[in-house]
C-alpha positions, 0 to 999 in steps of 0.5 A: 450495457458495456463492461464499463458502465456496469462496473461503473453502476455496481462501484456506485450500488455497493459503495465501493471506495475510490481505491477499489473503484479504480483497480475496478475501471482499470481491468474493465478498461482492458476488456471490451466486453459487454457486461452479458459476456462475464461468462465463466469461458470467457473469464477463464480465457481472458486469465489463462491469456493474462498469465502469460504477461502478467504476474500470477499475483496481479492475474489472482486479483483480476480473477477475484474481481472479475468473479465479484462482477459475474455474480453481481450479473448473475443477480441481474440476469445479465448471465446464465448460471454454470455449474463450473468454477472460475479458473484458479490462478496459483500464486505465491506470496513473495517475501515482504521487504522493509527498510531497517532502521539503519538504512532508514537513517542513511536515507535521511542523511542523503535526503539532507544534503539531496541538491534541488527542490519545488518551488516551494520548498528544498529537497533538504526540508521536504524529502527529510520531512517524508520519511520521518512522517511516512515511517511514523504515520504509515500513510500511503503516498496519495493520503500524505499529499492530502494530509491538511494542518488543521487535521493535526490536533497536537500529534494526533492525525485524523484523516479519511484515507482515499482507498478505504474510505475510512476514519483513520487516526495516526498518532505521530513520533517527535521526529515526525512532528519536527520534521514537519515543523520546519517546512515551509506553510504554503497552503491547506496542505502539509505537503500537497501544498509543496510537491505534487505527486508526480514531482515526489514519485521522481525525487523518492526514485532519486533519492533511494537511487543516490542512497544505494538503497533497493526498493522505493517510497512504498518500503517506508509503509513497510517498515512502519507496519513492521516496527509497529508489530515488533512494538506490540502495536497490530499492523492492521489497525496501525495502516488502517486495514478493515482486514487483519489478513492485509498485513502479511502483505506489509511485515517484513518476517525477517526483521520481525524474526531478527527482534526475537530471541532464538529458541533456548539451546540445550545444555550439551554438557548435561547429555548422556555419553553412554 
């Protein structure tokens, strides 16, 4: 059995979700390999060769899931056992940047005055409508696209999110809900009826480039977990992770850290001279 099929045969076994699915596929893809070759020497060359073009991060999930396939292997005696361990791939978390509310707001002016469009609707309506939307739901690109009217039920969104597979209800600011008001009903869809994905990952490049703005369309689910956390609102539940870890991955420590108050100082007046 190829790599491929067996990867292909444990998504469906486990239920893994589409999200998880995908990563998986696009690994394998990389590995003309047999499912009886999840050797432990063969995953440790393949990782020890992958660190010297990709990042150490990308590398640590590779490992993670190519370790998930060898034990489903081993279950199926596709593979022998081995006393050694997987390699271990140092990694180091880098630290997490959002947008702040201030430079939220300079890209929605921009985003006002942004010359060009779809089809169905100016970039003037459409780009000012997702952000507001992004930085209130904290939805990810794929799942904005899919979001349909009928799923609204006054500013509550329910939706199932394509990576998880999960239930996930949002409830939306009134900005958010203005903004959405004024585009223009094409279909099913808020904005998958309007743009298509390929077409919105250009003109949020565009529009953060004429912003003068660093990052990309990915900043606004940051900037919504990290506003959510300095409201008191837990930034798992809020982007809809089944593990509270995820987050470190989404808050931004230094806005978070800028909304608390410093230490008390000490009264230096009250020190001791002698």
């Amino acid at each position: 059995m190829t790599l491929l099929d067996f990867a292909n045969q444990y998504a469906t076994t486990v239920g893994a979700s589409p999200g998880y699915r995908e990563q998986l596929l696009v690994l394998v893809r990389r590995l003309p390999w047999q499912a009886s070759d999840l050797t432990v020497d063969k995953i440790d060359a393949y990782l020890t060769g992958a660190l010297k073009h990709l990042a150490a991060s990308t590398v640590h999930n590779h490992r993670r899931m190519l370790s998930t396939l060898r034990k489903a292997a081993l279950r199926d005696g596709l593979v022998d056992e081995c006393t050694r361990p997987i390699r271990r791939v140092k990694h180091s978390l880098p630290v997490v940047r959002a947008w702040d509310h201030g430079e939220i707001r300079h890209l929605l002016a921009i985003a006002s005055q942004m010359p060009g469009g779809t089809a169905r609707c100016p970039y003037t309506l459409l780009l000012p409508a997702w952000i507001l939307f992004g930085y209130s739901s904290g939805l990810r690109l794929g799942d904005m696209l899919e979001v349909r009217w009928d799923q609204l039920r006054g500013s509550t969104l329910a939706i199932t999110m394509r990576k998880t597979g999960q239930l996930h209800v949002v409830v939306l600011d009134v900005p958010a809900m203005q903004a959405i008001g004024s585009l223009p009903r094409k279909g099913p869809k808020i904005f998958g009826s309007l743009v298509g994905r390929s077409r919105m990952i250009v003109a949020l490049r565009r529009l953060i480039k004429r912003a003068g703005l660093a990052g990309s369309g990915k900043y606004l689910r940051r900037s919504s977990a990290t506003y959510a956390e300095i409201a008191g609102i837990d930034a798992s539940g809020h982007l809809g992770h089944r593990t509270p870890g995820m987050k470190r991955h989404y808050v931004d420590p230094v806005l978070l850290a800028l909304q608390k108050r410093a230490v008390p100082s000490i009264n230096l007046e009250l020190v001791d001279q002698s």
